[in-house]
LOMI-852369 format. One record per residue (C-alpha): residue number from 1; x negated, y negated, z. Coordinates in steps of 0.25 Angstrom, whole numbers, plus 5000, padded with zeros to 4 digits. Each point is the difference from the previous one (the first is absolute). Layout:
BEGIN
SITE     i     px     py     pz
SITE   NUM      X      Y      Z
...
***
This chain:
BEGIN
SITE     i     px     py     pz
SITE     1   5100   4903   4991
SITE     2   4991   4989   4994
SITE     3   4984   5003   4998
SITE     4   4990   4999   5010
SITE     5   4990   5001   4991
SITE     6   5000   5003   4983
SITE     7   4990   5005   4993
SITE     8   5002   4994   4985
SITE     9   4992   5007   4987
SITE    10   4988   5001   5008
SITE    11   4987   5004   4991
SITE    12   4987   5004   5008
SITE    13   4987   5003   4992
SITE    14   4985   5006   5004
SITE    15   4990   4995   4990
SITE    16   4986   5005   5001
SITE    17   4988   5001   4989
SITE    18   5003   5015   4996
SITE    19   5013   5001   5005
SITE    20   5016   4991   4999
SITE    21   5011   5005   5005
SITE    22   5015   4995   5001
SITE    23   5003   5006   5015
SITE    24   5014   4992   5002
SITE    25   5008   4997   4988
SITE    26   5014   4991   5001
SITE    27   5004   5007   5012
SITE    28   5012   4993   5005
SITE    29   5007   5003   5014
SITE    30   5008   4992   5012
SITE    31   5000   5004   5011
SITE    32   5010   4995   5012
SITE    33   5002   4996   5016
SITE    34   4999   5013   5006
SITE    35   5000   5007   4987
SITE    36   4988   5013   4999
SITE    37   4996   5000   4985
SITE    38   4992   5015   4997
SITE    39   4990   4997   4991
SITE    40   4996   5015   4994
SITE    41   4989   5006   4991
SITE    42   4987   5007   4996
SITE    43   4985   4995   5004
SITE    44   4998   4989   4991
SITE    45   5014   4997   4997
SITE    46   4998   4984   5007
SITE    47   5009   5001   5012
SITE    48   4987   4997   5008
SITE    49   4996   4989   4991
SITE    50   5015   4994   4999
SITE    51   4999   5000   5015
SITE    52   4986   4992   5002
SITE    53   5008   4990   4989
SITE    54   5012   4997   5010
SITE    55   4987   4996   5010
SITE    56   4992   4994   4988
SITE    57   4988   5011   5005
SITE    58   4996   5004   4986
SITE    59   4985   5001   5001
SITE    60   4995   4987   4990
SITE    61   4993   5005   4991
SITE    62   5000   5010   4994
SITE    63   5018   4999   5002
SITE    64   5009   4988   4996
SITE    65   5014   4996   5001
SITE    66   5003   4997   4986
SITE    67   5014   4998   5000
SITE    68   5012   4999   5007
SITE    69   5007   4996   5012
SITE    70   5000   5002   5014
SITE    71   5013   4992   5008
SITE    72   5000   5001   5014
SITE    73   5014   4991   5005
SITE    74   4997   4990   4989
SITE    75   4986   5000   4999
SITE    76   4990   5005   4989
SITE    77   4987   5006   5008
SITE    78   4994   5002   4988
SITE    79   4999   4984   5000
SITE    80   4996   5000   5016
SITE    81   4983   4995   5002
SITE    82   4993   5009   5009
SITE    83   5003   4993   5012
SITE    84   5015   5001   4999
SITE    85   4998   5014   4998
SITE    86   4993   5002   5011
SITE    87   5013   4995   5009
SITE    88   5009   5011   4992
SITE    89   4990   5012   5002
SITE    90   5003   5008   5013
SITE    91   5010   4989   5003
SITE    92   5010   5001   4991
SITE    93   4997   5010   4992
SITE    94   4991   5011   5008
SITE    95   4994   5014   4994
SITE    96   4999   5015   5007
SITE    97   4988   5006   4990
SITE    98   4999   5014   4996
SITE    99   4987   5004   5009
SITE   100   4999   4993   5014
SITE   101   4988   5005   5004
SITE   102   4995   4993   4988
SITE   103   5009   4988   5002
SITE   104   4995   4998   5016
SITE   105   4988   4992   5003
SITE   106   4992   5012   5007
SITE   107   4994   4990   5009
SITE   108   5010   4993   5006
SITE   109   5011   5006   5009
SITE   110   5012   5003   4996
SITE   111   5005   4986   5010
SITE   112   4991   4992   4994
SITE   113   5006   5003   4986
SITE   114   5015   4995   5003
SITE   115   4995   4990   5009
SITE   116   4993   4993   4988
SITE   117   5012   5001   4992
SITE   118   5008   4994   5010
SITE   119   4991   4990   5004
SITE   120   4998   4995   4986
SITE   121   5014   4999   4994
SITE   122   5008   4998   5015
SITE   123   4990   4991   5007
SITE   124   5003   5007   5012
SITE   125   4988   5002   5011
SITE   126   4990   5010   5002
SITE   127   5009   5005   5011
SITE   128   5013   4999   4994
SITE   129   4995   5007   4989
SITE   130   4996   5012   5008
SITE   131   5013   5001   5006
SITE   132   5007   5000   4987
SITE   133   4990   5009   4994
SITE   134   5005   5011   5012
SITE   135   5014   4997   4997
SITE   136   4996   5004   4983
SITE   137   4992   5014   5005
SITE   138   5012   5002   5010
SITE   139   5011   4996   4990
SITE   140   4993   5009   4989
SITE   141   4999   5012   5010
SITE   142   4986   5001   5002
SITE   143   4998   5008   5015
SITE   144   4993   4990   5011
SITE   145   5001   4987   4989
SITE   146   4990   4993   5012
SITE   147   4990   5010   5000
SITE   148   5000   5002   4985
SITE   149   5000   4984   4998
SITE   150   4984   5003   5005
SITE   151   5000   5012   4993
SITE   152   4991   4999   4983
SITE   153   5006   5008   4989
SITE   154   4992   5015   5001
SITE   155   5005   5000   5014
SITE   156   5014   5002   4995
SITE   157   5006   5010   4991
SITE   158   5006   4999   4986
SITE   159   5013   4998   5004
SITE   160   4996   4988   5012
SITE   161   4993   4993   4989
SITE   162   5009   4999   4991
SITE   163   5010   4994   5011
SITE   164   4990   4991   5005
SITE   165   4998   4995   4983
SITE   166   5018   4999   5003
SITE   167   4998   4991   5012
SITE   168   4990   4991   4993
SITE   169   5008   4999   4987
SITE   170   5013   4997   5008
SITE   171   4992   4990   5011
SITE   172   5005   4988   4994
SITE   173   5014   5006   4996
SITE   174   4998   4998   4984
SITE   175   5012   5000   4991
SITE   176   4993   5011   4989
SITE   177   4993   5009   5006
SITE   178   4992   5010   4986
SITE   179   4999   5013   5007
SITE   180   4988   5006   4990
SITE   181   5001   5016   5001
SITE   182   4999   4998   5016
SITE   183   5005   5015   5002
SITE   184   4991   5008   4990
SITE   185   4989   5005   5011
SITE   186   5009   5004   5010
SITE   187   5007   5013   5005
SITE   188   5016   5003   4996
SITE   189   5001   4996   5015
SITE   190   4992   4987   5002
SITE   191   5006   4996   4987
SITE   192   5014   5002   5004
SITE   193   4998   4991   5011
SITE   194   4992   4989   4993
SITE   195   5012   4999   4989
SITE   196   5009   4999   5012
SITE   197   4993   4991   5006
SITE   198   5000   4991   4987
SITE   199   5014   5002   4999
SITE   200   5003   4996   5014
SITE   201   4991   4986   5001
SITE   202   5007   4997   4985
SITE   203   5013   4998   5007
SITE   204   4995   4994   5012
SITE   205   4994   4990   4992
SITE   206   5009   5000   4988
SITE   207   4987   5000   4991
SITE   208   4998   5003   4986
SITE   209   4991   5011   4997
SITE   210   4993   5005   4986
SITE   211   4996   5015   5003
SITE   212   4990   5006   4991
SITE   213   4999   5015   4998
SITE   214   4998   5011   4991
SITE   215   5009   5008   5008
SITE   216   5013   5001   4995
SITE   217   5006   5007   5013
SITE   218   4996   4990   5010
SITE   219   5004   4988   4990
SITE   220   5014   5008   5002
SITE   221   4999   4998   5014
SITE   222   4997   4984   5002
SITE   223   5003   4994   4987
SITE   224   5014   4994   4995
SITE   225   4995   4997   4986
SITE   226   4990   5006   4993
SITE   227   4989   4996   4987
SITE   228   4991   5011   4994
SITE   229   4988   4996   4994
SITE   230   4993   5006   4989
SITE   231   4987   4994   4993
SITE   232   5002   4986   5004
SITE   233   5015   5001   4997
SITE   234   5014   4999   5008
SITE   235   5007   5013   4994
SITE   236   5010   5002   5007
SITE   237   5009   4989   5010
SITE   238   5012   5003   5010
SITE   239   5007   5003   5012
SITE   240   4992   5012   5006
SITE   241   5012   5008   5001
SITE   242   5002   4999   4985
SITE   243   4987   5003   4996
SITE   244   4997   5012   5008
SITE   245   5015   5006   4994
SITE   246   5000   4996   4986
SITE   247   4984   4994   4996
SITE   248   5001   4997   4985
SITE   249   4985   5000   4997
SITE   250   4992   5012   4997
SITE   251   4989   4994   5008
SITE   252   5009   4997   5013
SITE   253   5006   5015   5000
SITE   254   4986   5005   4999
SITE   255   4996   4996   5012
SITE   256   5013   5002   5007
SITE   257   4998   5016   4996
SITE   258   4985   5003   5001
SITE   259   5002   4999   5015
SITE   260   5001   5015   5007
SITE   261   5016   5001   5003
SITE   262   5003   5007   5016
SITE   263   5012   5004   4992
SITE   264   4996   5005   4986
SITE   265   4992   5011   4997
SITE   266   4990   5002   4988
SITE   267   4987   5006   4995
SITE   268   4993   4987   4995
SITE   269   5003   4986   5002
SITE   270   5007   4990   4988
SITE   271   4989   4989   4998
SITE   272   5001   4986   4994
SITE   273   4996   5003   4987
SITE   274   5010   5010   4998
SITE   275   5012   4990   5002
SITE   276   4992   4989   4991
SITE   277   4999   5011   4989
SITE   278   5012   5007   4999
SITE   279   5010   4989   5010
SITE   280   5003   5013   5010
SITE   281   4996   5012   5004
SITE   282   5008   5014   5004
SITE   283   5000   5008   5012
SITE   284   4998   5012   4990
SITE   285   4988   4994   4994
SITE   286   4991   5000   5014
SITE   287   5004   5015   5003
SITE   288   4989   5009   4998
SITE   289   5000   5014   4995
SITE   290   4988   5003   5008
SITE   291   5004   5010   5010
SITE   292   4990   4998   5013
SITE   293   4997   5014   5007
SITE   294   4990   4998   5014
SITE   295   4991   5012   5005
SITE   296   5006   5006   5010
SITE   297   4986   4999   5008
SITE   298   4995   4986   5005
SITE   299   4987   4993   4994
SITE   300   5001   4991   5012
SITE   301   5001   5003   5014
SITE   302   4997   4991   5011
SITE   303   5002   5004   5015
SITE   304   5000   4991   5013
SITE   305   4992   4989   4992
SITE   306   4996   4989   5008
SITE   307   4992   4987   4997
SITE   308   4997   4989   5012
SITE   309   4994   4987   5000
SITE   310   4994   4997   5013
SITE   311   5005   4985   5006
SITE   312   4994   4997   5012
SITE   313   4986   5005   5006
SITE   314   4995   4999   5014
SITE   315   4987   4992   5004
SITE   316   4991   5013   4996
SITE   317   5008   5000   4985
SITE   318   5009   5011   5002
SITE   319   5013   5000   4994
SITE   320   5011   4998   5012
SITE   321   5012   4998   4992
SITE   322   5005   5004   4984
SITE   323   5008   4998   4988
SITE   324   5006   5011   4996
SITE   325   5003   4999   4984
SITE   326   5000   5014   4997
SITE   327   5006   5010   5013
SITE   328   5002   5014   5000
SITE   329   5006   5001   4983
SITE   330   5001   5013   4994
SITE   331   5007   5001   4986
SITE   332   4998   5009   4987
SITE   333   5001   4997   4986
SITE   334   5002   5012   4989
SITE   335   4993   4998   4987
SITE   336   5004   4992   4990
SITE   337   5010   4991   5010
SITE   338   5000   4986   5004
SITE   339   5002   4997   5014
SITE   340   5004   4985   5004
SITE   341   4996   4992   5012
SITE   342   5007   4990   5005
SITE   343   4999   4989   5013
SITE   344   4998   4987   5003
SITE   345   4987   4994   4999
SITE   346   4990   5006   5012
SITE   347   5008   5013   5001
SITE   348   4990   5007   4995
SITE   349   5000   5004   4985
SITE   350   4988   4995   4995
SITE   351   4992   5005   5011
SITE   352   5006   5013   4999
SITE   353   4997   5001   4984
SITE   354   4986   4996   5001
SITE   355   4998   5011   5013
SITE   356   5005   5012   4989
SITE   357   4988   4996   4991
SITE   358   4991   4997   5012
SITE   359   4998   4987   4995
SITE   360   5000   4997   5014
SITE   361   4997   5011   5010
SITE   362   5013   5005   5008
SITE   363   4999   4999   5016
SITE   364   5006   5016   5000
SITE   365   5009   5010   4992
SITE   366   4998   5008   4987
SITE   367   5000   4997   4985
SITE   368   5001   5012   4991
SITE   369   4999   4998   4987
SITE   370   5004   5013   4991
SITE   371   4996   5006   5014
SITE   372   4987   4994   5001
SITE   373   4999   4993   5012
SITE   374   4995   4987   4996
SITE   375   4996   4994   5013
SITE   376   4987   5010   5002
SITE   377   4995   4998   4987
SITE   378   4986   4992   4999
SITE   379   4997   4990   4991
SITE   380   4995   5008   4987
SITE   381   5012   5008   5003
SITE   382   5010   4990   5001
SITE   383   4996   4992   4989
SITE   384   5002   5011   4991
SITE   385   5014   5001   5006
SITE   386   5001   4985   4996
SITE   387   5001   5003   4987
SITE   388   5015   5008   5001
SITE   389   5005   4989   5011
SITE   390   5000   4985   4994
SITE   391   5006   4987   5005
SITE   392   5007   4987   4993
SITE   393   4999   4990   5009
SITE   394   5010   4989   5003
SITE   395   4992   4988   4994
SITE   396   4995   5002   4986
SITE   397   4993   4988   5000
SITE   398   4991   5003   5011
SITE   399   4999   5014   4998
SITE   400   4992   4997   4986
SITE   401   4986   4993   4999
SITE   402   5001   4989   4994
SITE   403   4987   4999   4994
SITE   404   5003   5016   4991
SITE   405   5008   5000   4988
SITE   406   5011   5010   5002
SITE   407   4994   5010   4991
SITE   408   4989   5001   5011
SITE   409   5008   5000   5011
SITE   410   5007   5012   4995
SITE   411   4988   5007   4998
SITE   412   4994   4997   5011
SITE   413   5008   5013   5007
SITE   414   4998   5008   4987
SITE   415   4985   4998   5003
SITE   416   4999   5002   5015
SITE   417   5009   5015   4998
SITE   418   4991   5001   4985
SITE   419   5012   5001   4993
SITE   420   4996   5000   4985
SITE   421   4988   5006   4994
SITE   422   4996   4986   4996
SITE   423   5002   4985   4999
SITE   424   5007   5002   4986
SITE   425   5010   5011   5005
SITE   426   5004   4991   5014
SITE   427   5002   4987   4990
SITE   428   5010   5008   4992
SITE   429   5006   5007   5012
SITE   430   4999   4985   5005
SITE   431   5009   4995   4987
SITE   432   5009   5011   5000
SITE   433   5004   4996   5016
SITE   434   5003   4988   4995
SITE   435   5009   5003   4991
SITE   436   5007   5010   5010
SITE   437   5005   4988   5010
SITE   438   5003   4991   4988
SITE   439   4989   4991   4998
SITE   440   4991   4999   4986
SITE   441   4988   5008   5000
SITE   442   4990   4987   4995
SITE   443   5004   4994   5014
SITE   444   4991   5008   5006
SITE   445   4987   4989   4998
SITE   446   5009   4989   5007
SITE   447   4999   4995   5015
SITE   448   5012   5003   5010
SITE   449   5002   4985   5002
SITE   450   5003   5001   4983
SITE   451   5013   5009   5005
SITE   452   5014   4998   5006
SITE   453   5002   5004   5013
SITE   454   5008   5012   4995
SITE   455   4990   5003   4989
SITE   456   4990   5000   5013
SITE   457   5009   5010   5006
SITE   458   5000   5007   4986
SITE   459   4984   5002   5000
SITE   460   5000   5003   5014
SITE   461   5006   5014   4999
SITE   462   4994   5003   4988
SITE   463   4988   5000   5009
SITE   464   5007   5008   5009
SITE   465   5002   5013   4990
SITE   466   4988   4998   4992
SITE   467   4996   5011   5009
SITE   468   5011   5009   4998
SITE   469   5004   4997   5016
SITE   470   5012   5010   5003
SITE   471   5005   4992   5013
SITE   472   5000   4985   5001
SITE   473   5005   4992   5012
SITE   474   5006   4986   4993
SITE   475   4999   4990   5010
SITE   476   5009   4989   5000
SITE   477   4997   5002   4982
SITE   478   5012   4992   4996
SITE   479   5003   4990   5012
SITE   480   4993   4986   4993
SITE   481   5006   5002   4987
SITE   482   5011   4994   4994
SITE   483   5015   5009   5000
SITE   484   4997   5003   4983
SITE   485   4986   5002   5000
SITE   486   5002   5009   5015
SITE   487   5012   5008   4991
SITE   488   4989   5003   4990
SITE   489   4988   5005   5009
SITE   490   5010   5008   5007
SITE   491   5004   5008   4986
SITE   492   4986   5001   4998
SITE   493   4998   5007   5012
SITE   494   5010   5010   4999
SITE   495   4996   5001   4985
SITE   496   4986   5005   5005
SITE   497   5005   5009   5012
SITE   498   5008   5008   4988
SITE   499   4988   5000   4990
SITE   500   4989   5004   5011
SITE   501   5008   5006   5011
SITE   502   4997   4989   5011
SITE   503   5002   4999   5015
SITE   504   5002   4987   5005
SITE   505   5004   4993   5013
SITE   506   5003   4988   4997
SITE   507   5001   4989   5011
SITE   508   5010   4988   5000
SITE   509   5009   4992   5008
SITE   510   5008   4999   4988
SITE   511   5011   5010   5004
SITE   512   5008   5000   4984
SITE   513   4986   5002   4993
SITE   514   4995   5012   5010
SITE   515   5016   5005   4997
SITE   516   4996   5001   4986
SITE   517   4989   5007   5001
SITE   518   5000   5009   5011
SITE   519   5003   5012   5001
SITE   520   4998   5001   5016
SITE   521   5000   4988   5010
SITE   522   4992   4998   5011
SITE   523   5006   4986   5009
SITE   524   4986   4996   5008
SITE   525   5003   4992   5014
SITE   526   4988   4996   5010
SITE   527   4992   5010   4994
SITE   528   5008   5012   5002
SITE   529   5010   5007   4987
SITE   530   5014   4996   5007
SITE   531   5008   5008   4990
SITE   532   4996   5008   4985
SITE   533   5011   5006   4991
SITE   534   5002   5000   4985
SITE   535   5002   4988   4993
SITE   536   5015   5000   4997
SITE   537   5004   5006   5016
SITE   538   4991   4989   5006
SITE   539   5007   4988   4993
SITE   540   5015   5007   5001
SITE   541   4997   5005   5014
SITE   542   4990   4992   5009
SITE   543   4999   5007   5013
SITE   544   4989   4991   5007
SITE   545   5004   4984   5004
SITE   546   4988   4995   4993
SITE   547   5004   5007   4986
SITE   548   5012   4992   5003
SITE   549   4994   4989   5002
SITE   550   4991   4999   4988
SITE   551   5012   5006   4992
SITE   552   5011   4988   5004
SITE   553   4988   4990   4997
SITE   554   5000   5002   4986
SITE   555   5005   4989   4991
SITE   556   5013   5005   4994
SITE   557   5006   4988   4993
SITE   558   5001   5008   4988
SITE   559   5003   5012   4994
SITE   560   4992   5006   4985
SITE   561   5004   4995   4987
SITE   562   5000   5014   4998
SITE   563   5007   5005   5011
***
């Protein structure tokens, strides 16, 4: 098959005052008619930035094309004036990006959007435009696509704008369509359907598509050929069969193992380092010795819990209808255990989590903790209890002020529970923490935006067992972060349950990472626990349609370098 389009020794650089940095260099990659090349790696490898290339989007300044080529049939766009750029651009070659809500225009309708679109590179009228605009929402599979033509983006759900961002790409039938991460927000389920999606308009259309990810599973799933990326860098080229059987760099089998395997079992995961150090890892080496033993008592037992939002109010501003997020749960958890909970998005978890630590007040039910019932306790009383229960929260970005140094952040707890005789003793508690989750202890004078976001993570539960917790709920801990860093801050989880004896629930809609870290398994539906068991029996023997469901959705294009 001849090139749609090829991507020749490309060379993209960001020069600013303090900082220079070489994000794309000599990359070379075709890709052709109706061909889907997988473009893999870390944050900050350059697939985004290899991508806004194709589309000549580099922000200028502080980023330049320095080098290279980019031929689409024949034609260098490096050499096209803004003007014949704009004519390519969401004509024929169009972009899904990573974050629609962010992507969307907030004040327009969704119609609006594709109108414009179509209006602009179809010269058809407002009102053919609108009609095909339906035709895209129907095509893409969006419920009501006339009602939802009138609909603005926080009036549909994750899933619904990220076909709407589908529809609007596809509007004017592009030949390259640059699929940039458009699955990583999404649940298994929503994100089965959108790669299906994908998968079905490519052959309808016979189009080309670039599909970035640094998830090696769903790359399996849609990708014929693959490129792994690593500092700028091609690594690794080939048919995606080939690469996911025999990778030859240490880099590429990396990634492919740091993934939690359905199929294999260990105590810690392999990371990306461990390959680029040694070029392989055994399954021998992530066994652990550590033999885990759980109180036969429960720390945590909740009983009928329930947790409603109201909906609707009458006249007088009483509460007429309800969204039930948390209805009738009762489950236990023994010292010293991790307890996973899994569901779609909206099922429930998160409410749930924050409803054990009172972080919001439950509706009804019971919460004891080491038999005390936490739900009766007043405020001194419960912000003492705070102290044994912690929370890491899903974003740790948001969940850090930006204006502390990390140091002070983690000492802000220490302070509240006066934990430390003195200022001296918490910096040195501070320091040693540091060191505990693998960071440097003289990071502790920098600001979180000075961090990665795995390094945020990192800081993040340091704070958490400043205070010596013994149970903390991990919500959604891992899900933003890429597959190596995700393998690491699991290890370190389960490193620090050993060494202090933690409890956990841990929230995800990850089904492999809550596998390999749970002991039990709570599957979370509308609100309500549709089915617990032990780790291994719920994945070898799902009893509820919903855990079937969730399981059947997960990519499994590959199996573990390890397995």
């Amino acid at each position: 098959m001849s090139a749609l389009i090829s991507v020749k020794n490309l060379h993209v650089e960001f020069k600013t005052k303090d900082l220079f940095v070489k994000a794309v260099q000599g990359c070379s990659f075709n890709i052709a008619q109706g061909e889907t090349l997988g473009l893999v790696g870390e944050s900050g490898s350059g697939k985004s930035v290899t991508a806004l290339s194709l589309m000549r989007l580099i922000p200028s300044p502080p980023g330049h094309i320095t080098g290279g080529e980019i031929v689409l049939e024949g034609k260098n766009l490096l050499t096209f004036s803004e003007n014949q750029m704009r004519k390519v651009r969401g004509n024929r070659i169009s972009m899904i990006f990573q974050e629609p809500m962010t992507s969307l225009n907030p004040v327009f309708t969704i119609g609006y959007q594709i109108d414009e679109a179509l209006i602009l590179h179809q010269n058809l009228s407002k009102k053919e435009a609108r009609e095909k605009t339906v035709e895209l929402l129907d095509q893409v599979g969006i419920d009501e696509p006339l009602k939802r033509a009138s609909s603005y983006p926080h009036e549909l759900s994750g899933g619904q704008r990220q076909r709407a961002m589908i529809a609007m790409a596809i509007a004017c039938r592009p030949e390259l369509l640059i699929a940039d991460e458009p699955t990583t927000a999404l649940d298994v389920t929503i994100q089965k359907q959108i790669l299906e999606l994908l998968k079905d308009l490519q052959k309808k259309l016979n189009m080309s598509m670039l599909f970035i990810s640094h998830d090696l599973g769903i790359i399996a799933e849609i990708a014929q050929t693959v490129a792994v990326m690593q500092k700028g860098q091609i690594v690794e080229i080939g048919k995606t069969g080939e690469i996911f059987q025999k990778a030859k760099h240490p880099y590429t089998k990396g990634l492919i193992a740091c993934r939690p395997s359905l199929n294999v079992t260990t105590d810690r995961l392999p990371t990306v380092e461990d390959f680029l150090q040694t070029g392989t890892v055994s399954p021998e080496s992530l066994k652990s010795n550590i033999k885990r033993e759980f109180s036969k008592e429960n720390l945590l037992e909740v009983k009928n819990l329930k947790k409603y939002f109201p909906l609707e109010k009458n006249f007088f501003g009483k509460p007429v209808s309800w969204i039930k997020a948390v209805d009738d749960i009762s489950l236990s958890i023994r010292k010293g255990e991790t307890l996973g909970l899994v569901g779609e998005s909206g099922s429930g978890k998160t409410t749930l989590g924050r409803a054990l630590l009172r972080l919001i007040e439950p509706s009804a039910g019971q919460v004891f903790y080491d038999k005390t019932d936490i739900l009766s306790l007043d405020k001194n009383s419960l912000k003492n209890m705070r102290r044994r229960m912690q929370i890491i929260f899903q974003d740790p970005y948001a969940s850090l002020n930006p204006r502390m140094t990390v140091g002070s952040s983690i000492m802000e707890p220490m302070i509240i529970h006066k934990v430390g005789k003195n200022k001296e003793e918490r910096i040195h508690k501070t320091e040693e923490l540091m060191e505990q989750v693998g960071l440097k202890k003289n990071m502790i004078h920098r600001y979180p935006h000075e961090f990665s976001g795995g390094q945020r993570q990192r800081i993040c539960i340091a704070r958490a067992i400043s205070i010596q917790p013994e149970f903390i709920v991990c919500d959604e801990s891992v899900s933003s972060l890429d597959v190596s860093i995700q393998a690491q801050i699991l290890n370190l989880l389960k490193d620090l349950q050993d060494k202090f004896n933690l409890t956990y629930i841990f929230i995800s809609h990850d089904l492999t990472v809550v596998k390999f870290i749970s002991d039990q398994v709570a599957v979370m539906h509308k609100g309500r626990v549709v089915e617990q068991n032990s780790s291994e029996e719920i994945y070898r023997n799902p009893s509820h349609d919903y855990t079937k469901q969730l399981i059947n959705a997960i990519p499994t294009g590959f199996s573990s370098a390890i397995a």
